[in-house]
One Martini backbone bead per residue (centre of mass of N, CA, C, O) as a GRO file, in nm:
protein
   69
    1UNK     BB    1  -2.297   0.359  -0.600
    2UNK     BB    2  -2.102   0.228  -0.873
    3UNK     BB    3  -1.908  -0.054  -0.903
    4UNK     BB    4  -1.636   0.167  -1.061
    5UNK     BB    5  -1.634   0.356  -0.783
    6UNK     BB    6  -1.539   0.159  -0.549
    7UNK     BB    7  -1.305   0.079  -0.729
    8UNK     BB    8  -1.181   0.342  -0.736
    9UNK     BB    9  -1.107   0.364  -0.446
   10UNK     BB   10  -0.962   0.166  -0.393
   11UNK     BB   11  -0.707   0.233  -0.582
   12UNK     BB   12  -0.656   0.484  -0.429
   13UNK     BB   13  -0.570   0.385  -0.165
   14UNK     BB   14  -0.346   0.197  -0.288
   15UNK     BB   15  -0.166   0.435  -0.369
   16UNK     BB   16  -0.165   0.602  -0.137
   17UNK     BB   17  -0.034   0.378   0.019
   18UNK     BB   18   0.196   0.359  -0.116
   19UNK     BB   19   0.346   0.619  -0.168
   20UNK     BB   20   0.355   0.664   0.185
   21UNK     BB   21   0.549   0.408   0.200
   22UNK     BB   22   0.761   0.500   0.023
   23UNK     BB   23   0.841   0.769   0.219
   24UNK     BB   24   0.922   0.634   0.482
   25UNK     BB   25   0.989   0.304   0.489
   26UNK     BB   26   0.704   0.240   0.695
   27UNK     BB   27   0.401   0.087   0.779
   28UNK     BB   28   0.376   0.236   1.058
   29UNK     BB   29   0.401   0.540   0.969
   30UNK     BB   30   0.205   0.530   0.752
   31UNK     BB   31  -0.063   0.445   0.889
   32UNK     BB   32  -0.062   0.678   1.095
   33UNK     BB   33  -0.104   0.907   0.840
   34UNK     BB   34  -0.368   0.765   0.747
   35UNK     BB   35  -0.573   0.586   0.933
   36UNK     BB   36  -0.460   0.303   1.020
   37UNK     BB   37  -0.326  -0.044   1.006
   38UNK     BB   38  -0.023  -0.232   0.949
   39UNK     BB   39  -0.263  -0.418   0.794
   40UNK     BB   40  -0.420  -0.248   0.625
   41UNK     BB   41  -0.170  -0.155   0.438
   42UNK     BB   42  -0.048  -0.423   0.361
   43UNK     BB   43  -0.346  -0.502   0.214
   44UNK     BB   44  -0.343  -0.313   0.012
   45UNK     BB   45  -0.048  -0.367  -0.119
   46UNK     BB   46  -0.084  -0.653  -0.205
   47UNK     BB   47  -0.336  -0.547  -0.398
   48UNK     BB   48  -0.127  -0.423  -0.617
   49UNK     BB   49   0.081  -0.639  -0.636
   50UNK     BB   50  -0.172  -0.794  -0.787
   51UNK     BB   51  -0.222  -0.631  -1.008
   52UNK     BB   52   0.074  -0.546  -1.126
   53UNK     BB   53   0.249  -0.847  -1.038
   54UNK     BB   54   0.430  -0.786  -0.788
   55UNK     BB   55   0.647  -0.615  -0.606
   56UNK     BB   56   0.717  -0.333  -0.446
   57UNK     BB   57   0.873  -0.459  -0.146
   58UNK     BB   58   1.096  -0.528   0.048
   59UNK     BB   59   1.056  -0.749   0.317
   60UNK     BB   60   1.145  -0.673   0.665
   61UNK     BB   61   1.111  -0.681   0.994
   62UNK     BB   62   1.197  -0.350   0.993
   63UNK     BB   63   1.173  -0.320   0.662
   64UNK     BB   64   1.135  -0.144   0.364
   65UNK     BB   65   1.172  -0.147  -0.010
   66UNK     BB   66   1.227  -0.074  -0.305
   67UNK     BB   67   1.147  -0.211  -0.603
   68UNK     BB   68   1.230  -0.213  -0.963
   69UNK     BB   69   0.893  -0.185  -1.028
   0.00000   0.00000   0.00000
């Protein structure tokens, strides 16, 4: 595999993490769905938010909601 093929693969994961949690908006149910934990969802998301600029979801401790991004 290549590494442009990895990356590849990488950036469809947080897309893929990104869209779930979107639609849930919550990332334990969104986790539940990808068949990850809580944590590595987070950090995917964390990771689109780091390419992209900026955040992409409000977090409280129970709830994310999506910006304006």
């Amino acid at each position: 595999m290549k590494e442009s093929d990895s990356l590849s693969l990488l950036q469809a994961r947080e897309l893929m993490s990104f869209a779930v949690a979107a639609r849930h908006l919550n990332f334990a149910r969104a986790a539940r769905e990808i068949g990850c934990t809580p944590s590595v969802l987070s950090r995917r998301i964390a990771a689109l938010e780091a390419r992209v600029g900026g955040p992409l979801f409000m977090r409280s401790t129970r709830r994310v909601a999506l910006t304006a991004l």
